[in-house]
C-alpha positions as CSV (number, residue, x, y, z in Angstrom):
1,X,36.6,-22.6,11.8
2,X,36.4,-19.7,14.3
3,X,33.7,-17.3,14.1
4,X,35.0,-13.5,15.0
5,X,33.5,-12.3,17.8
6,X,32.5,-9.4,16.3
7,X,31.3,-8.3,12.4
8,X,30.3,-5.7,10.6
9,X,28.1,-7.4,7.7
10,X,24.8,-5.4,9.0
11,X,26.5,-2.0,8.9
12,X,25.9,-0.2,6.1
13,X,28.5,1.1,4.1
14,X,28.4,4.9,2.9
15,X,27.9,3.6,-0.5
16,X,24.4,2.8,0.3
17,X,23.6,6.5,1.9
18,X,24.7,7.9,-1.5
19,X,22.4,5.6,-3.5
20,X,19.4,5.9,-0.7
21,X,20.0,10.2,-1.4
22,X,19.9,9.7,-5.0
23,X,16.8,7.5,-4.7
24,X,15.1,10.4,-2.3
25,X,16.4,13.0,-5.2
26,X,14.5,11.1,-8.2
27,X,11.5,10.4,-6.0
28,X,11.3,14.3,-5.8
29,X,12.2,15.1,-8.7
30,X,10.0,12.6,-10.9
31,X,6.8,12.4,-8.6
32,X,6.6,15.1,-6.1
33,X,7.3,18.1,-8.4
34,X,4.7,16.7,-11.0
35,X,2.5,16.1,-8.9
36,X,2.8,19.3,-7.1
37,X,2.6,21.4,-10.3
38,X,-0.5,19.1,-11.9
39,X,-2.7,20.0,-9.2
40,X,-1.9,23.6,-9.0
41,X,-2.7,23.5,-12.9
42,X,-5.4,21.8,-12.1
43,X,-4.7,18.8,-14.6
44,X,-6.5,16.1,-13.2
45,X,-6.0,13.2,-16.0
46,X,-1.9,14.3,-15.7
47,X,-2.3,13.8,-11.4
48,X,-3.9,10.5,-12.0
49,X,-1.2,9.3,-14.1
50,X,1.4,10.6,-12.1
51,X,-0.3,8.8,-9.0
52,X,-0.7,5.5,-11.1
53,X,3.1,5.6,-12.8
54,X,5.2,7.0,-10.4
55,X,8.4,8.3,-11.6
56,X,7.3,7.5,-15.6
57,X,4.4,9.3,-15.2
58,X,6.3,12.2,-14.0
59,X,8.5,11.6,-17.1
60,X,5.9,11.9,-19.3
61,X,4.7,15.2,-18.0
62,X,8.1,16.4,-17.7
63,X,7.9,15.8,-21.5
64,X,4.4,16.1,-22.6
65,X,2.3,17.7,-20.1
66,X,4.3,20.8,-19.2
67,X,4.3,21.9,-22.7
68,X,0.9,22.1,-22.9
69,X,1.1,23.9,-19.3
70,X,3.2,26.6,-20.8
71,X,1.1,26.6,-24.3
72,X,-1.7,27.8,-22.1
C-alpha cells in the first residue's frame, strides 16, 4: 500500500470555523452578557452562579434573574 506523499487530514475544514464561531457566539451570549449585566446590577449571588455554571447559569438569569432586574 502506498502512502500519498502528501494529506490533508490535519487541515481543518470550514465546517469546523462555523461551529468554533457559533461556540464563541453562545459563550458571549450565555456567560459574558450575564455576567456583565450582574455585576453592573450589583447581583452578587446571580455573578457567582454564573461564574460556577457557565452557560446554564446564564440561562437561568436570562430567565429568572433579569426579571427581577427589570421588577426593580
Amino acid at each position: 500500500m502506498q502512502i500519498p506523499l502528501e494529506t490533508n487530514y490535519l487541515v481543518p475544514s470550514a465546517t469546523v470555523f462555523v461551529e468554533l464561531l457559533v461556540l464563541l457566539a453562545a459563550i458571549a451570549l450565555l456567560v459574558i452578557w450575564p455576567l456583565v449585566e450582574t455585576v453592573v446590577h450589583r447581583q452578587w449571588g446571580w455573578v457567582l452562579g454564573v461564574l460556577l455554571l457557565g452557560p446554564v447559569g446564564g440561562l437561568l438569569w436570562f430567565f429568572v434573574g433579569r426579571r427581577t432586574v427589570r421588577g426593580a
